[in-house]
C-alpha positions in Angstrom: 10.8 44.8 -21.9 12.3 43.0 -18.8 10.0 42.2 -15.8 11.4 42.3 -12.2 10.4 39.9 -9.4 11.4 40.4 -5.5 9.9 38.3 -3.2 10.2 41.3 -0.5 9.1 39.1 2.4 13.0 37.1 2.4 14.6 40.1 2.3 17.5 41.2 4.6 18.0 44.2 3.9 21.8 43.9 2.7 21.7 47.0 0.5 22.8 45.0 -2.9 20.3 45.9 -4.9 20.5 49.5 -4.2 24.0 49.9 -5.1 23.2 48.1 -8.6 20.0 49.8 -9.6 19.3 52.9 -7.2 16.6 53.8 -9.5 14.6 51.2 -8.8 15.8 50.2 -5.8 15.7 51.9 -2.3 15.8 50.9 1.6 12.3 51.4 3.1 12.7 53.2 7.2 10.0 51.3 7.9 11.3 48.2 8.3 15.2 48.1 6.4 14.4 45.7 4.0 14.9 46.6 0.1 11.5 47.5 -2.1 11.5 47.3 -5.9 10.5 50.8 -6.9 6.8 50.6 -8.4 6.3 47.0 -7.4 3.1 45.9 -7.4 2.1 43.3 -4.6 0.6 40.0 -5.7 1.0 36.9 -2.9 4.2 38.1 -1.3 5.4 39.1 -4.3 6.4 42.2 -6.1 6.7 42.8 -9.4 7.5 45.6 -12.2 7.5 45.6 -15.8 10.6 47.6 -17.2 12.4 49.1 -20.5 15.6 47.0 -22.0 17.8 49.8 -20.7 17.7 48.7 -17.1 19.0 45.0 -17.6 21.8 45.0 -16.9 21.9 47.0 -13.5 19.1 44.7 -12.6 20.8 41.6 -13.7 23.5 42.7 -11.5 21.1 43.3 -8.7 19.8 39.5 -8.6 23.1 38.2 -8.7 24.4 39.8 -5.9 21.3 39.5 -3.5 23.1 37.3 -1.2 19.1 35.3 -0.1 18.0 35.3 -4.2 15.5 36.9 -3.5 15.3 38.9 -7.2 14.4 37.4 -10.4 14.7 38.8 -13.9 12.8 38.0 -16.6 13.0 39.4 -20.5 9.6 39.3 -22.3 
């Protein structure tokens, strides 16, 4: 199990982390900044507990967010 972190509030809305992991991430209309797909808000911070499968896109997804605003975790 891997556990995603975004700390949504920083985000710019660059599109990174969509074109790594477009199932879990996606552009809200709202407001253009990137949401982590079944986040769950604590504190200005979102958060999602995953399957081993998705590491690597993820992984990919952090590195690239140009503010570092992503952090994965394995468990």
């Amino acid at each position: 199990m891997i556990q995603i972190i975004q700390q949504r509030e920083k985000c710019i809305g660059c599109n990174a982390c969509v074109e790594a992991a477009d199932y879990r991430w996606r552009v809200s209309r709202r407001d253009g900044k990137c949401t982590l797909i079944n986040g769950i808000a604590k504190r200005g911070f979102y958060r999602v507990v995953v399957d081993d499968h998705e590491l690597e896109d993820n992984l990919r997804a952090a590195k690239h967010c140009p503010v570092n605003i992503i952090q994965v975790h394995k468990l």
